[in-house]
C-alpha positions as CSV (number, residue, x, y, z in Angstrom):
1,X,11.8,2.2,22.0
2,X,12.2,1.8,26.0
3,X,9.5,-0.7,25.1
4,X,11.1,-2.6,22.4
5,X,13.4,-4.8,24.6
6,X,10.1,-6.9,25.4
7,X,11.1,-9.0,22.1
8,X,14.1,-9.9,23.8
9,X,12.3,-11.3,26.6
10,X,9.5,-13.7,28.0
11,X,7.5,-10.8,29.1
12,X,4.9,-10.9,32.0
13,X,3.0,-8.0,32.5
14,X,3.2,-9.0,36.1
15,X,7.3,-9.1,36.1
16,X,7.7,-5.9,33.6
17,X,10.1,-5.0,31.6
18,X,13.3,-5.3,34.0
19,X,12.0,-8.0,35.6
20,X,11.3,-10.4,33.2
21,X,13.7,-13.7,31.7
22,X,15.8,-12.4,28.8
23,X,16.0,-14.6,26.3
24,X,17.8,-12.5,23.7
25,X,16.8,-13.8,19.8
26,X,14.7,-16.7,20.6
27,X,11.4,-15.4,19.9
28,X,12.8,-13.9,16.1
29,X,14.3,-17.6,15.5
30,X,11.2,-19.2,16.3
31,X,9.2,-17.0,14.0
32,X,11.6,-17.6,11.3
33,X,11.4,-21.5,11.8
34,X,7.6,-21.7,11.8
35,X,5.9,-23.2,9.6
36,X,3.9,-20.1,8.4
37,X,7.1,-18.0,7.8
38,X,7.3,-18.5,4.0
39,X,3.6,-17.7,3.6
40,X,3.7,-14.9,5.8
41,X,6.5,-13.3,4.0
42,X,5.1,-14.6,0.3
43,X,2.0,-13.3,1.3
44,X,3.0,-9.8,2.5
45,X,5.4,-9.0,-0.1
46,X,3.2,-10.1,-2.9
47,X,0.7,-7.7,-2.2
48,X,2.5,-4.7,-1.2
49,X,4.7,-5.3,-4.5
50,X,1.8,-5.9,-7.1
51,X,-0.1,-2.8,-5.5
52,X,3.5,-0.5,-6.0
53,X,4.1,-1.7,-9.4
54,X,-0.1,-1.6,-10.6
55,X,-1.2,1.2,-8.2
56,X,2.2,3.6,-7.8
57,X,2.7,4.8,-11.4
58,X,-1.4,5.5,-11.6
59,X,-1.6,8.9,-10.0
60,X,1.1,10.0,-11.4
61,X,-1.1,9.4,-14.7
62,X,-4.1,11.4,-13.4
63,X,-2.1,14.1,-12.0
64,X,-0.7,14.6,-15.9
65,X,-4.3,14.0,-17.2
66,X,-6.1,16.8,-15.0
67,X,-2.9,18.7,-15.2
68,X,-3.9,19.2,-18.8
69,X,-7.5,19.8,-18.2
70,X,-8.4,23.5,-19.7
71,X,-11.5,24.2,-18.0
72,X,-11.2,25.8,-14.1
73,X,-14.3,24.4,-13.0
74,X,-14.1,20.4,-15.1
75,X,-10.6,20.3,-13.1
76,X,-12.2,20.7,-10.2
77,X,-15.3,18.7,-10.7
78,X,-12.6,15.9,-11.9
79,X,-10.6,16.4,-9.0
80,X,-13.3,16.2,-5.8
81,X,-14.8,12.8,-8.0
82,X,-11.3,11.4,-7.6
83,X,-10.1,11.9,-4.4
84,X,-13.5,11.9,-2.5
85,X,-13.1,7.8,-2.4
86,X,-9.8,8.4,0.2
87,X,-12.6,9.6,2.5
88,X,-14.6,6.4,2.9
89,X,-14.3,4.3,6.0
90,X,-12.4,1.1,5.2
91,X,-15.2,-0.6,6.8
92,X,-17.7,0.6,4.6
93,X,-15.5,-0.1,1.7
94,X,-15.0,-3.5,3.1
95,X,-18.8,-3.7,2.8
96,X,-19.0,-2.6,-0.6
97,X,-16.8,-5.0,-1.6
98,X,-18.7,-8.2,-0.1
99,X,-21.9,-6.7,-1.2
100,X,-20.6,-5.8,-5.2
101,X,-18.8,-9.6,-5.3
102,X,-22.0,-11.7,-2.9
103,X,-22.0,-14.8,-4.9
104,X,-26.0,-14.5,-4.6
105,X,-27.2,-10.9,-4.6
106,X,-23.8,-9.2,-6.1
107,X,-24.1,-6.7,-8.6
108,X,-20.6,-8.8,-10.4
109,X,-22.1,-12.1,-10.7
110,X,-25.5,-11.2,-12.1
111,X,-23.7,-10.0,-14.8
112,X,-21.9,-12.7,-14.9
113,X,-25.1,-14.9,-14.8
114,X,-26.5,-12.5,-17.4
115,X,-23.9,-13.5,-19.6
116,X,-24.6,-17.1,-19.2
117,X,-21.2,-18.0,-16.6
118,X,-21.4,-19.3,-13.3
119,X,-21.5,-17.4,-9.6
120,X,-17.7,-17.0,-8.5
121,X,-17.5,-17.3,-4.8
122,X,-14.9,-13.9,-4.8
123,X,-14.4,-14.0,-1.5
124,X,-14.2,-17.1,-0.6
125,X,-11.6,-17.8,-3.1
126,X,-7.6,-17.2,-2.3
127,X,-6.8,-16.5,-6.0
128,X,-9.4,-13.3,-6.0
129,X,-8.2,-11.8,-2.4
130,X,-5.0,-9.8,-4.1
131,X,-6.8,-8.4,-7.1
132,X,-9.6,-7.9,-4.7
133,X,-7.1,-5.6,-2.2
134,X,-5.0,-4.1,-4.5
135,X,-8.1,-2.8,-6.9
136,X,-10.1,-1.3,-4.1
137,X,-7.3,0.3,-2.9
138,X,-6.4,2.0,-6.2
139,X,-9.8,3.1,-6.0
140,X,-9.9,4.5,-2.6
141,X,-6.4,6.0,-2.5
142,X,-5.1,6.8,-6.0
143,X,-7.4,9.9,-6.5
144,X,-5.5,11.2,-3.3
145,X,-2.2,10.6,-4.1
146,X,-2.6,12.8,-6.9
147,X,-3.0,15.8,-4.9
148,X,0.5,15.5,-4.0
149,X,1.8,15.3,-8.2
150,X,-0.8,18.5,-8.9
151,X,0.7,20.2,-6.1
152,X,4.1,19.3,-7.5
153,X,2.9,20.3,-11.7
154,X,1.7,23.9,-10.4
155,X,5.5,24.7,-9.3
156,X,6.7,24.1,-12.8
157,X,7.6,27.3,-14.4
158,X,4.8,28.5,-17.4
159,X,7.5,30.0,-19.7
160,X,8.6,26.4,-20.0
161,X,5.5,25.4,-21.7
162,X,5.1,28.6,-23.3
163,X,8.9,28.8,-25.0
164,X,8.1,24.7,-25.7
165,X,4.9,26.3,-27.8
166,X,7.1,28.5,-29.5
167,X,9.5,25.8,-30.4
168,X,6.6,24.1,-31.8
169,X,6.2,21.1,-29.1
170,X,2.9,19.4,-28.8
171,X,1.0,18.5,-25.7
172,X,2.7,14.9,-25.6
173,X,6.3,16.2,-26.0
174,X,5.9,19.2,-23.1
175,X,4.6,16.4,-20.7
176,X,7.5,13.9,-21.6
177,X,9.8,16.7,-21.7
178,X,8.5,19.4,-18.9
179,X,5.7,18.0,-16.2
180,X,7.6,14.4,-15.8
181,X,11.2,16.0,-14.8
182,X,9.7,18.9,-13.2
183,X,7.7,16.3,-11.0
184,X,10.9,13.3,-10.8
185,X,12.1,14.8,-7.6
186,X,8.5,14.2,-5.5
187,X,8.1,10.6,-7.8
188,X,11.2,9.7,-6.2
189,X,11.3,10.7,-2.7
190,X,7.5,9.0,-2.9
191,X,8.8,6.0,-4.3
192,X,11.6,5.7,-1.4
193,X,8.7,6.2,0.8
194,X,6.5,3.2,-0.9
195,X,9.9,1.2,-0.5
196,X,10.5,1.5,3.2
197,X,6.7,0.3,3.7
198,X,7.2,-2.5,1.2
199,X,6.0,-5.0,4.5
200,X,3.7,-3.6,5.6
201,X,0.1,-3.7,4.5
202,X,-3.2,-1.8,5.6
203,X,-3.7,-4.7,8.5
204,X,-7.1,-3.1,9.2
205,X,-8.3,-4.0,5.5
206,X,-6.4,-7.3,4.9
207,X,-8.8,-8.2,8.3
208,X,-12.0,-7.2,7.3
209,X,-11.4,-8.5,4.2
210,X,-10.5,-11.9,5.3
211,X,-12.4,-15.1,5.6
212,X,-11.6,-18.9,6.7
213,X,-11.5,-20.0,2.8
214,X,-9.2,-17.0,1.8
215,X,-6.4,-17.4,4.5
216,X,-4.3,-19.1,2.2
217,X,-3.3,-16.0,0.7
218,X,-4.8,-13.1,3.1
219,X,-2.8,-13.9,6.0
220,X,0.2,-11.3,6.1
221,X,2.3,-10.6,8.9
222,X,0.5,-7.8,10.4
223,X,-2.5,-10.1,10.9
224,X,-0.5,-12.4,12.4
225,X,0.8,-10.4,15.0
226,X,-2.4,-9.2,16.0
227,X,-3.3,-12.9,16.6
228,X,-0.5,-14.4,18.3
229,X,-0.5,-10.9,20.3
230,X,-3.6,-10.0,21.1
231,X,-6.0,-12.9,20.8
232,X,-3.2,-15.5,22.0
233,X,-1.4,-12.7,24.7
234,X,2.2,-13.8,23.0
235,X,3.1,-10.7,23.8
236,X,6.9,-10.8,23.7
237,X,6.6,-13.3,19.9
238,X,4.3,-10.9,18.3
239,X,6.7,-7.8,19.2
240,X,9.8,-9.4,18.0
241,X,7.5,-10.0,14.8
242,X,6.8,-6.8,14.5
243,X,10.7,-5.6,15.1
244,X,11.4,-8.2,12.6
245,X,9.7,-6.3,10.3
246,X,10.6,-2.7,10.9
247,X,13.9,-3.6,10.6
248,X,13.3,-5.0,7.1
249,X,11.9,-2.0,6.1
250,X,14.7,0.1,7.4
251,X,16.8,-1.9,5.5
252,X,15.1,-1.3,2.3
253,X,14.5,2.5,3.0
254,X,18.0,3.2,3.6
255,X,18.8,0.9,0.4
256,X,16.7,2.6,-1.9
257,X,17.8,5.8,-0.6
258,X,21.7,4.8,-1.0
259,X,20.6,3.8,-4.6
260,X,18.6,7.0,-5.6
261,X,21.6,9.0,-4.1
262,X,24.0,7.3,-6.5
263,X,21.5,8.1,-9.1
264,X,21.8,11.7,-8.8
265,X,18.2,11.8,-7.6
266,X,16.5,13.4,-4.9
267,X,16.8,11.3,-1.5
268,X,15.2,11.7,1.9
269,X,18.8,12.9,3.9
């Protein structure tokens, strides 16, 4: 945090931190001014929303699916395929990706072409980069992220289920009735979680996935803070960019975790 205080100043590495001009919020009202602001934010928060509302509520489904799985060893065949994704270099996911969607030698267009349609250029078009993201990262992470909701489903207590038998309930009704309150308190504290990361995005992804024709769309502002700080040393504008955004997400975090409170749900404190 010591370190923090560089956003408030025109930092030279040869000055340090004491010793160089304060210049208190000048670097965050640039950043807000600029002309890549509204993208930046458009850009970040359109992603990260679409992949909570698509890609949160989707383990939660698998968890209930294998949940209900009756043989020992199908669970667990079901399980390892699902969650053996989560331990795939992104780079070799970003790989799969270019090669699968190659406009020439991709597996997706010469079906496509098989079908009589045109080559689509995936990657080289801004409209495909978000479905492009947020469905390779269901892929990759969802099957993980069930763990978590399996972990939870195992703590519910069988007489439940076995007095909701008795009462005559099907499988449908213990689920609704059962495994989705028994499992509310870890969806929520989850989804607070999600929240508070709401900007930001896997920046190491969102790189290797971008190209000069996508940038419309795949520049968030983690990516630009790597730029302007690393590759263009504006070290002091790319950290008050960065505080910029942590703050944000403090805001939401503690929002969400006001609202959930008021709910009578589960919350982080």
């Amino acid at each position: 945090m010591y370190g923090a205080q560089i956003a408030f100043r025109n930092y030279n590495p040869a000055l340090g931190f004491t010793g160089s001009p304060w210049v208190g919020l000048d670097h965050f009202v640039r950043f807000v001014q600029s002309f890549q602001f509204g993208r930046l934010l458009e850009n970040t928060l359109t992603i990260n929303a679409l992949g909570l509302l698509i890609a949160f509520p989707i383990p939660i489904v698998l968890a209930l699916i294998v949940n209900q799985l009756s043989s020992p060893r199908f669970k667990k065949f079901t399980q390892t395929v699902l969650y053996a994704p989560n331990f795939i270099s992104v780079v070799v996911v970003v790989g799969m990706i270019f090669l699968l969607f190659s406009p020439r030698a991709g597996v997706v267009n010469n079906v496509i072409a098989l079908f009589g349609g045109e080559p689509v250029f995936f990657m080289g078009d801004p409209d495909w980069f978000r479905p492009l993201y947020i469905g390779s990262d269901i892929w990759q992470n969802a099957g993980f992220s069930m763990i978590v909701y399996l972990a939870a489903l195992t703590a519910i207590d069988p007489s439940l289920h076995e007095a909701a038998r008795v009462d005559g309930a099907n499988k449908w009704q213990r689920i609704w009735h059962i495994d989705i309150p028994g499992i509310m308190p870890v969806i929520t504290i989850l989804f607070i979680l999600a929240i508070g990361n709401l900007f930001n995005l896997g920046f190491e992804k969102v790189l290797l996935m971008q190209t000069d024709l996508n940038l419309p769309t795949s520049e968030v502002i983690q990516t630009y803070v790597y730029k302007a700080g690393l590759q263009q040393a504006q070290f002091s504008y790319s950290a008050a960019i960065g505080l910029f955004n942590s703050a944000i997400n403090l805001v939401l975090l503690t929002t969400f975790n006001w609202v959930a409170k008021r709910a009578g749900q589960s919350t982080l404190w």
